[in-house]
C-alpha positions, 0 to 999 in steps of 0.5 A, a space after each residue: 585926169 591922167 596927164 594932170 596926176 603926171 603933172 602934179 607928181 612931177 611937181 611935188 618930186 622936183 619941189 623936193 628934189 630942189 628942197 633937199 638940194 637946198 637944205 644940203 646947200 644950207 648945211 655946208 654953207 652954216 660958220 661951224 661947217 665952213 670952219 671945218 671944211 677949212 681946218 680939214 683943209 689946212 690941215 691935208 696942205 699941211 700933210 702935203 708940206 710936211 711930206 715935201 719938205 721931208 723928201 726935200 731934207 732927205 735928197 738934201 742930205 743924200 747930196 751932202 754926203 756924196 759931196 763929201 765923199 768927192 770932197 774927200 777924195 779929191 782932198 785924199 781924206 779916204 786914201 788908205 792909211 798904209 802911208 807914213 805918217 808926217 814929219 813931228 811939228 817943228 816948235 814955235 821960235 817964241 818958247 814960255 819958261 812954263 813949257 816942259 818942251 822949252 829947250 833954253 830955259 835961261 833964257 828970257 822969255 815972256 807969256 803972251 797969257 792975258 788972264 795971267 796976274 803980273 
């Protein structure tokens, strides 16, 4: 009588056993919840992008600005300035009558100004 109640008791806890496994199966498996697992899902690659593309934007950026600082040495743009500064610019051959820094003004010279009326 013993061995059948042991049986019998073994039966009935593997039978539940085996139906709450199910029924939880069941539940994950319904649209609502597989539509969330997928949002919940889209969403944590989403953060991990996100996070990516920052570190990746923020190296980007860290190598720009040490790029320029060689690029402006070697160009001599980060000398110190206690050097003279360059000679005026020399002015164009071709002179306009409207420049105040034309230095022959009886001379004959033509605007090259598209937008001018004629």
């Amino acid at each position: 009588m013993f061995r059948r109640t042991f049986w019998f008791t073994s039966g009935v806890a593997a039978g539940v056993w085996a139906t709450t496994k199910v029924n939880r199966k069941l539940k994950q498996l319904t649209p609502e919840n597989l539509a969330a697992t997928a949002a919940n899902k889209a969403l944590e690659a989403g953060h991990r992008i996100k996070d990516r593309a920052v570190g990746f934007a923020l190296d980007v950026r860290d190598n720009m600005a040490q790029r320029e600082e060689e690029l402006g040495d070697a160009l001599g743009l980060n000398a110190s300035v206690e050097h003279e500064l360059p000679a005026p610019r020399r002015y164009a051959a071709i002179e306009n009558r409207n420049n105040p820094k034309s230095v022959d003004s009886d001379r004959t010279t033509y605007s090259y100004n598209r937008n001018e009326d004629h």
